[in-house]
N, C-alpha and C positions, 0 to 999 in steps of 0.2 A: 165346020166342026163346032160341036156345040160345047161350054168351057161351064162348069156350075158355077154359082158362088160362091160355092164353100172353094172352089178350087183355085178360083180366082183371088182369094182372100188369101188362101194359104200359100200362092207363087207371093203375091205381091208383099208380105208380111217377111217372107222368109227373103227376097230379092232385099228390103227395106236391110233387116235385120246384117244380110253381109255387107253390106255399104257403109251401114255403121260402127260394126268392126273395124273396116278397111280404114275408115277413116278415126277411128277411137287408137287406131295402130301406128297410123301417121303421126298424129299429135304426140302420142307416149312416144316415139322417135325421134321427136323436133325439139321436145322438152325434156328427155333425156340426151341426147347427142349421139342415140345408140341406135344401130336399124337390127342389130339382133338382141332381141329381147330371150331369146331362148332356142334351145337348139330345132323347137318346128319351124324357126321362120327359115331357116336354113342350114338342114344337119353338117351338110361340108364343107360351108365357112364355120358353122360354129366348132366342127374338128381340129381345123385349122387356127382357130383363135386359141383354142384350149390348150395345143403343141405348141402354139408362139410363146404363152403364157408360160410354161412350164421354162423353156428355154429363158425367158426373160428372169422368171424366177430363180433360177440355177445360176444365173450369169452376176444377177443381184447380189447374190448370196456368196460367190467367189469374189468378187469387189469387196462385200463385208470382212471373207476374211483376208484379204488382200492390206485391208486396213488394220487389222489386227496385227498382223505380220509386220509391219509398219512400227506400230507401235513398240511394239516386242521389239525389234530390229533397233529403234532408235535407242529405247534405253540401254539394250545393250552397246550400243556403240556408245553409250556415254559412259558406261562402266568399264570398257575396254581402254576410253581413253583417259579416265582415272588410274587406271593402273598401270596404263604404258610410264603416266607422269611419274607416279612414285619407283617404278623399276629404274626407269633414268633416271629420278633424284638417287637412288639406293647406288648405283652405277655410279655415279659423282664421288661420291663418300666413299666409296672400295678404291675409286683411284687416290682418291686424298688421303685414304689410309694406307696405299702402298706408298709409307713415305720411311723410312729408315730414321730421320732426323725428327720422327712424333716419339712423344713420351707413352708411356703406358698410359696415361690417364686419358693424353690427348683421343689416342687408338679408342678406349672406353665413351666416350661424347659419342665418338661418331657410332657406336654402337648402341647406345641409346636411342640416337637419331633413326639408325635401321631400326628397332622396335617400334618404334611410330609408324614408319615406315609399312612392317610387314603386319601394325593393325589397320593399315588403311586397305593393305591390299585385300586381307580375308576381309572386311567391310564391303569393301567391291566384289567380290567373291559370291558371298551370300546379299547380292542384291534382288529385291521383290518388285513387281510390280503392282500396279494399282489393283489385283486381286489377290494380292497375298501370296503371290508363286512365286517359287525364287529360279530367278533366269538360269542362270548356273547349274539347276540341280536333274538336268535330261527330263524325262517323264518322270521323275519321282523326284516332281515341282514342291509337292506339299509339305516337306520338310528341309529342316536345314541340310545346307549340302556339304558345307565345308565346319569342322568341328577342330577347337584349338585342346591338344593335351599337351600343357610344358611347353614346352619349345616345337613340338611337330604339330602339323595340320594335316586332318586326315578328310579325303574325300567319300561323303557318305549316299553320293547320288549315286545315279547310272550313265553310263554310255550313249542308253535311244533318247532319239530327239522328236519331239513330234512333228507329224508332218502335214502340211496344210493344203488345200486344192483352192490354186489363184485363179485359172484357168480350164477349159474340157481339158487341157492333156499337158496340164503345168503342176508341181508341187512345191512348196516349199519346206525348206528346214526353218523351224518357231523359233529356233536359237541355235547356242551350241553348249557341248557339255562340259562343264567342269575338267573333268577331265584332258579333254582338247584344248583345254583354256589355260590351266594353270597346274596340273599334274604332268602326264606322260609326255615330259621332255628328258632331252638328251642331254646325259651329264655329262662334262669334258665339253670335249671337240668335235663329241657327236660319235667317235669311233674309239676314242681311249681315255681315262683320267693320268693324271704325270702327280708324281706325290714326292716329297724329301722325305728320306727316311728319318723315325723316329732317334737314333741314334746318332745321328753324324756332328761331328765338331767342328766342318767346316764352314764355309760363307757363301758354297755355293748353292743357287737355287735353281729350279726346272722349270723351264716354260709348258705351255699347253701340249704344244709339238702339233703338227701336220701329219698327213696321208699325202705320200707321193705314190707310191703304185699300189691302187686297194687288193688288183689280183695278188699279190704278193703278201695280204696283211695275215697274219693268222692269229685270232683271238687268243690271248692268252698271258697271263703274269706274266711280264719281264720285271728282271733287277739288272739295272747298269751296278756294277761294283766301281770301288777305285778303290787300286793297289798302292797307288804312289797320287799324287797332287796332277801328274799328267800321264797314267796307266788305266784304262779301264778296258772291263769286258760285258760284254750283255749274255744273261743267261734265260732261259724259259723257265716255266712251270716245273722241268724233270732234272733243270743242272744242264740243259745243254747249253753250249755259248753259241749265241747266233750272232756275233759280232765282236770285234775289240779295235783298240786304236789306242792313237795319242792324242790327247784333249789336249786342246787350246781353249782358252774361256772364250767362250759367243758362236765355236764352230758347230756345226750341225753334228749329230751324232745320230746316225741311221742303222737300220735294221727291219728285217722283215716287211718291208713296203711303209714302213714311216719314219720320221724323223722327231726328234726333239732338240733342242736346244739348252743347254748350261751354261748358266754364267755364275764367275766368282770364283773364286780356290776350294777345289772338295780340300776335304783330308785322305790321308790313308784312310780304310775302311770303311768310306763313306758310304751312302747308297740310294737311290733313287729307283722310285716302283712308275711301271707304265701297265694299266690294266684295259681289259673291254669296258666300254663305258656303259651303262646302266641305264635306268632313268632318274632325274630329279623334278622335284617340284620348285615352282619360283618360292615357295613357302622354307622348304629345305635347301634352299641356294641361303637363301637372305637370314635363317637360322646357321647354318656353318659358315657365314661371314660374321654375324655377330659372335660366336663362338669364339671365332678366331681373333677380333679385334679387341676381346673381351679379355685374351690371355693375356698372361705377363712373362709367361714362360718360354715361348717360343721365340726360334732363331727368326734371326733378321731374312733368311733364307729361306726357312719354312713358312714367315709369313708372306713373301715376296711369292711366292708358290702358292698358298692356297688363298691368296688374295687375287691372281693372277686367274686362277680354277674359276674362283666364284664370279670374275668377270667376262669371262669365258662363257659360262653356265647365261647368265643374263642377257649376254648378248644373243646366246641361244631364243631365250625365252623372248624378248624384244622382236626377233626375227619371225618369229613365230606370232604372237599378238599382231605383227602386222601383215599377216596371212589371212591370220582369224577377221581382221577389219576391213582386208579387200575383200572375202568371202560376203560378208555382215554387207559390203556397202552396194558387189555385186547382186543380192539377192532384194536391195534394195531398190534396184533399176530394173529388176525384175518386175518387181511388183507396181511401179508406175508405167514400165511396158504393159503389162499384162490389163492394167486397171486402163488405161488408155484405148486398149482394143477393146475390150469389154463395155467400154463407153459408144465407140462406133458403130458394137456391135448391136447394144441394147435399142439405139435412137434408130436402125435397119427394124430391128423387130416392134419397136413401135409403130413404124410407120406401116410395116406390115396388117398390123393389128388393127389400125387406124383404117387403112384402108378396107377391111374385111365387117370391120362395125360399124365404125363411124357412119351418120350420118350425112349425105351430101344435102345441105340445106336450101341450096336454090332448087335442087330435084323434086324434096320431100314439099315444097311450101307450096309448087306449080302441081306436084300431085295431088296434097289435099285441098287444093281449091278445085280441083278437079272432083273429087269425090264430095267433096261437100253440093256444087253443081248437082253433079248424078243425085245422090241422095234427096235432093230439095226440088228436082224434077221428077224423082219416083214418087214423094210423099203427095205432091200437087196429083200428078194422074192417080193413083191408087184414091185421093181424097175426090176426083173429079167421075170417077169411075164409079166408086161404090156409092153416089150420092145416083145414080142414075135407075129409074124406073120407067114400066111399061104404061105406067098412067102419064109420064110427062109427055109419051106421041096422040093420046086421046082427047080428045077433043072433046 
């Protein structure tokens, strides 16, 4: 078969021309570290690099806000533990002020001391982080949450809390709300308030009281009366008596599924109210203790009672703040569980990735000496060929 020149130039030009590719391919692979330059050197690892990639970037991006979370999380736990401090300071002073043998003025000090007290706690309250948001105040971070008029603290945030993705199928809560923190607590004992009546002339005061059988409680005003110093009856909302007896000072006095406690001598006509408890705030606890410590007019009895209340109430709140901190410290082990796998996961998918691009350099360096060979054996023959004519067999 007979080949032209022109034909023979144009195989061997174009043979030249793929070898130099091949091997111009090599080198940008050995000098990058990368054997996929682009989705033609190979569309189904390059799919597959691209789906690694994406995953690796999701998973990056959950570890960021994983740290976020972190962050958020510790200051709050350091603003929670700010306020546990000053509730138990406050909790100290309500027992040192149920003291019988303080003077009026003494009672006033420690009232003062609660006003420091309940500016520390709205300080911690409306605490901000490093962007200006205040932990405290749900999604509607951007303004104050908690506002002081008088003597009450009003809560001006919301309820929702933002919610964050640590994990493919994890979320977290960013914080907690105001609310949950330092409002919607149970006033009392959780199920009734116990009060002395405004009127009475004796020295008997009312404890908290207990729940002994809840199926039995039924919400609703009671008044213990006393007829006589050891006569009394308990009535409802409508004048019914749901109980009567003979007092002894310290016995139990039960009714309806609960009990309370009196100590001290009523008088005739004395009276003591038990109602459904309500909510209070730690704000409106530590405001009707300072209230109270702040009189001069009340019985040794009624302070011993709503001094008793207000301790009550704190211990509530205390109980509660340490709820909120196993919650804060659970979501905290959360987030280094979660950053932990996301770490195992991402160095999997690297290696994935790694293997799908990456370079194998002993391969690529015995390849392109390979191609370099071919190529410098084609240029010789193509230069050893076209240099040949019909005059060099003439003689």
């Amino acid at each position: 078969m007979t080949i032209s020149t022109l034909t023979f130039e144009t195989n061997a030009v174009a043979q030249m021309d793929a070898l130099e590719q091949a091997l111009s391919q090599t080198q940008t692979q050995l000098s990058t570290g990368k054997k996929l330059q682009s989705a033609a050197d190979n569309p189904v690892a390059m799919a597959q690099v691209n789906a690694l990639n994406s995953q690796l970037s999701a998973s990056q991006q959950q570890v960021s806000n994983g740290n976020a979370v972190t962050s958020s999380l510790q200051l709050e736990q350091s603003a929670l533990s700010s306020v546990t401090t000053a509730l138990q300071s406050a909790r100290d002073l309500a027992i040192e002020g149920n003291n019988s043998d303080l003077s009026v003025s003494d009672r006033q000090n420690l009232a003062t001391q609660l006003q420091q007290l309940q500016a520390t706690l709205l300080a911690a309250a409306n605490t901000k982080d490093s962007g200006g948001n205040y932990i405290f105040g749900g999604t509607a971070s951007g303004s104050v949450p908690f506002a002081q008029n008088g003597g009450s603290v009003n809560y001006l945030g919301n309820d929702q809390v933002n919610q964050v993705q640590i994990s493919p199928d994890q979320s977290l809560s960013l914080g907690d709300s105001g609310s949950s923190v330092f409002m919607n607590l149970p006033a009392g004992n959780g199920t009734f308030t116990t009060a002395v009546g405004g009127a009475n002339t004796g020295s008997a005061s009312i404890d908290t009281g207990s729940v002994v059988n809840p199926t039995a409680w039924v919400a609703d005003n009671y008044t213990i009366s006393f007829s006589s110093p050891t006569q009394y009856q308990v009535t409802n909302s409508t004048g019914t008596v749901v109980g009567s007896g003979t007092y002894t000072s310290g016995d139990a006095i039960a009714f309806s599924g609960v009990q309370v406690t009196i100590s001290g001598t009523p008088a005739a006509g004395d009276q003591f109210n038990v109602a459904p408890a309500g909510k209070a705030s730690m704000f409106s606890t530590l405001n009707s203790l300072i209230t109270t410590l702040s009189s001069g007019s009340l019985t040794n009895a009624q302070l011993s009672t709503q001094i008793g209340q207000a301790i009550q109430q704190m211990d509530g709140a205390l109980n509660n703040l340490n709820n909120v901190q196993a919650g804060v410290g659970g979501r905290l082990n959360a987030v280094t569980a979660a950053a932990n796998t996301s770490q195992t996961q991402q160095t999997n998918i690297q290696t994935s990735i790694s293997q799908l691009s990456d370079v194998d350099y002993a391969a690529a360096v015995t390849q392109l000496s390979s191609q370099e060979l071919a190529l410098q054996a084609a240029q010789e023959s193509y230069a050893s060929i076209a240099h040949l004519s019909l005059f060099n067999y003439l003689s």
